[in-house]
N, C-alpha and C positions, 0 to 999 in steps of 0.2 A: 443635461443633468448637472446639478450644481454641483462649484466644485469649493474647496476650501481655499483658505490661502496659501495651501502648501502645494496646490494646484491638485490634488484628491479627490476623487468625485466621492457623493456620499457612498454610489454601490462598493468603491474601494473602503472605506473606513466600516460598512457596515460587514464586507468581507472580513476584516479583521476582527471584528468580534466575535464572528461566529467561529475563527479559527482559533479563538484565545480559546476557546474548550477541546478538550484531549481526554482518552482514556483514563489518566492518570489523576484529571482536576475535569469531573463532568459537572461540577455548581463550585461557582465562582462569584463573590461579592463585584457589586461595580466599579467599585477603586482596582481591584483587581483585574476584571477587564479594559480600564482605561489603561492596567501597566502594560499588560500583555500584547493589547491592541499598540501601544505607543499615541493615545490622544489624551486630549485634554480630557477632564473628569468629566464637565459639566457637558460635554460634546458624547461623552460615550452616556452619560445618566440619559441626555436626549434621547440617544439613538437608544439603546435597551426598553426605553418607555416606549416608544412606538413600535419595535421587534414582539413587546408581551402584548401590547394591544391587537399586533397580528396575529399573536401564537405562535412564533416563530419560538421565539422564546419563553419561558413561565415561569412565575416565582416558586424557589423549595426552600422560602422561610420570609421572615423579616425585610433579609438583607441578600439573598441568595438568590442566583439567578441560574437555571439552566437551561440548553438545549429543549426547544416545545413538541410536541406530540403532533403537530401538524407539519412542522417543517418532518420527521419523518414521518410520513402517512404523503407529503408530495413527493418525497424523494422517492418511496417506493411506486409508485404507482404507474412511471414509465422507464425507472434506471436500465441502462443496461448493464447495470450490474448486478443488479438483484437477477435479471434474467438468467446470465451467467452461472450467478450461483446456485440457483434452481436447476439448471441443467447437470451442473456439476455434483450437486450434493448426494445421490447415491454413488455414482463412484469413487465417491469419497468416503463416502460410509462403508462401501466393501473395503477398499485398502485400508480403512482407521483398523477393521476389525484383524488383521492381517499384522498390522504393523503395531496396534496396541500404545505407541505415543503420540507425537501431533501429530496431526495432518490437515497443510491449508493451502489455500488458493489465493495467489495475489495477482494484481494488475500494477502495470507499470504507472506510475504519476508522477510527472514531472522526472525528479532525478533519485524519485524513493520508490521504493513497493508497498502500495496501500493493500493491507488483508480483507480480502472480502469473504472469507466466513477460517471459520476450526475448527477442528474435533479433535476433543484432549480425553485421556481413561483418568479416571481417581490414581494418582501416584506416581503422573507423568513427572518430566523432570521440569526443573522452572525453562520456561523459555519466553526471548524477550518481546515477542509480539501478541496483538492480540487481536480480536475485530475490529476495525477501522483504525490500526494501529497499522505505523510505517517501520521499514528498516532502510536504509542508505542502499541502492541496488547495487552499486559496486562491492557492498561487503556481504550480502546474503546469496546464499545459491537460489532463491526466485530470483531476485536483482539479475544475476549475471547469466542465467538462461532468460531471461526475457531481455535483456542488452545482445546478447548474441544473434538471436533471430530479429532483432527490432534494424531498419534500415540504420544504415553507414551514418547519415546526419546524427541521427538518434545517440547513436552511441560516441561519435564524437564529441558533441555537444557535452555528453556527461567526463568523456576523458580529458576536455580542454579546461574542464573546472579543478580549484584543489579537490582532493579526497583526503577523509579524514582519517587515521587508523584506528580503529576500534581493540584490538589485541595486536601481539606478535603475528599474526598469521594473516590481519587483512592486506591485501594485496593492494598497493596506492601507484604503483608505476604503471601507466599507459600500453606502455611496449610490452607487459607481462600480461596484462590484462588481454589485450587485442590473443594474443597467444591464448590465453585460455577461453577467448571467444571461440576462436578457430575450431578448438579444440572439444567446447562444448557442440558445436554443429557436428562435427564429425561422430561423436559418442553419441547424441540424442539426447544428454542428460549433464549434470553437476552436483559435484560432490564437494562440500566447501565446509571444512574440519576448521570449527572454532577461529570464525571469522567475525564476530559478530560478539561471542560471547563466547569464553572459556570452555571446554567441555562439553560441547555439545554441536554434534556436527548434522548436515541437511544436506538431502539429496530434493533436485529439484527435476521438472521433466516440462516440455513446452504444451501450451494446449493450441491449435491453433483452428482459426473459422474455415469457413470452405472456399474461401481466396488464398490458404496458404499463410495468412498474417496473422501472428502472431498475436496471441489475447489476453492469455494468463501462464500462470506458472501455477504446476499441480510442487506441492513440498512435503517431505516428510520430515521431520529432528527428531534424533535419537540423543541419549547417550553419547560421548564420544568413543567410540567404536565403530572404525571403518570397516571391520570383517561385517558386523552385524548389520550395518545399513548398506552392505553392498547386495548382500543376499536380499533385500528389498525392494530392489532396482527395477527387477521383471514387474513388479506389482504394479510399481509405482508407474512405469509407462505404460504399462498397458490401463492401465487405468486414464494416464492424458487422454491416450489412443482414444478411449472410450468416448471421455468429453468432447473432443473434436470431432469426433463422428456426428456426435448428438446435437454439437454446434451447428456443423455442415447441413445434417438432415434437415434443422428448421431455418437454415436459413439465416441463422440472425445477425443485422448489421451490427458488431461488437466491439469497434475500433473505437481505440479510447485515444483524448487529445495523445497528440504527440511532445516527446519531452524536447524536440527538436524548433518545437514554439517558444521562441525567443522572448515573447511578449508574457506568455502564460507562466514559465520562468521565473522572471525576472519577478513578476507578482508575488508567485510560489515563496520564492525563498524570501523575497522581504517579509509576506507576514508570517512567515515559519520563524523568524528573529522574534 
């Protein structure tokens, strides 16, 4: 595969473009992609003409460029994630109905938690994720039930990096963390009051496939009010409970890479800059 003279192969520069889109900015001019990406203009106008030619990507104006209709129509068609969420999504619809705020489903990636679906009521409170939106798993209760049941490399690999605090309350020391690993295995569950965002605290519960390994993280967020989300607790596991049964019965191969891939990393976070 060719590679630049930065020694980049083109799959890596054209990685970065597609990663320059986010929930937040889903059409993005091409100067814009070349900042995001970190390349040259005339290299990213290349690459995007040849992304729309495949449909990867599609023009939404003049000068605007977004995410294409076919890059998801392949994504869904074998993810095991969408699988996932398929399995997941009425026991999620029973506990939404129960608990009346969020309720979502993440997988661990890399050193963050990618949301793979939510269900929100009219007048829930603001909360920072969204569908294929990430949170740092060191500071979310997904993050740190899915760090807890994920192997020893796994979570090494995330405690030997900085962490960043997000409030008074995120937890950044190693030694405290491993403790509240310990501690989420022993409960089944995580409770993490305004770690992430002010005011508003999340209870998390493991799902796990029919090998025992760990897949996803079932979440609720409330309000900050620990009496009121702890009374939710029973819902919320036994609704995991559910998933993983449903996992287990079909069988499915669900293991997502590992964040303990040194190689996969190291990619991660450069084109997340």
């Amino acid at each position: 595969m060719a590679r630049s003279t930065s020694g980049e192969s083109v799959m890596e520069r054209v990685l970065r473009i597609i990663e320059a889109f986010d929930v937040s900015t889903p059409v993005l001019t091409v100067s814009e992609i070349a900042r995001r990406a970190d390349l040259p203009v005339t290299t990213a106008h290349r690459l995007v003409n040849e992304l729309v030619d495949l449909r990867m990507l599609e023009r939404a104006g003049p000068y605007q460029i977004r995410i294409g209709l076919r890059m998801w129509e392949l994504s869904s068609r074998s993810s095991r994630v969408v699988r996932l969420r398929d399995v997941a999504l009425p026991f999620m619809e029973d506990l939404h109905a129960v608990v009346r705020q969020h309720t979502q489903l993440g997988v661990l990636d890399g050193d963050e938690v990618l949301y793979i679906e939510r269900l929100s009521a009219p007048g829930s409170m603001a909360n920072a994720t969204y569908v294929a939106g990430r949170l740092p798993a060191h500071a979310c209760s997904a993050g740190l039930v899915l760090l807890a049941f994920a192997s020893a490399d796994v979570r090494e690999e995330i405690l030997s990096q900085p962490l960043a605090r997000y409030t008074p309350n995120t937890v950044t020391d190693p030694q405290q963390l491993r403790k509240i690993f310990a501690d989420i295995r022993v409960q089944g569950h995580c409770l993490a009051d305004s770690m992430t965002i002010p005011n508003a605290v999340g209870a998390a519960a493991p799902v796990f496939d029919a090998n025992g390994d760990i897949v996803a993280a079932l979440t609720i967020v409330v309000p900050s009010d620990a009496d009121r989300i702890v009374g939710h607790i029973p819902a919320l596991m036994t609704a995991a409970r559910g998933i993983s049964r449903t996992v287990g019965i079909a069988g499915f191969n669900l293991t997502l890479p590992l964040a303990s891939d040194t190689k996969f990393l190291a990619i991660h976070r450069k084109n997340r800059r």
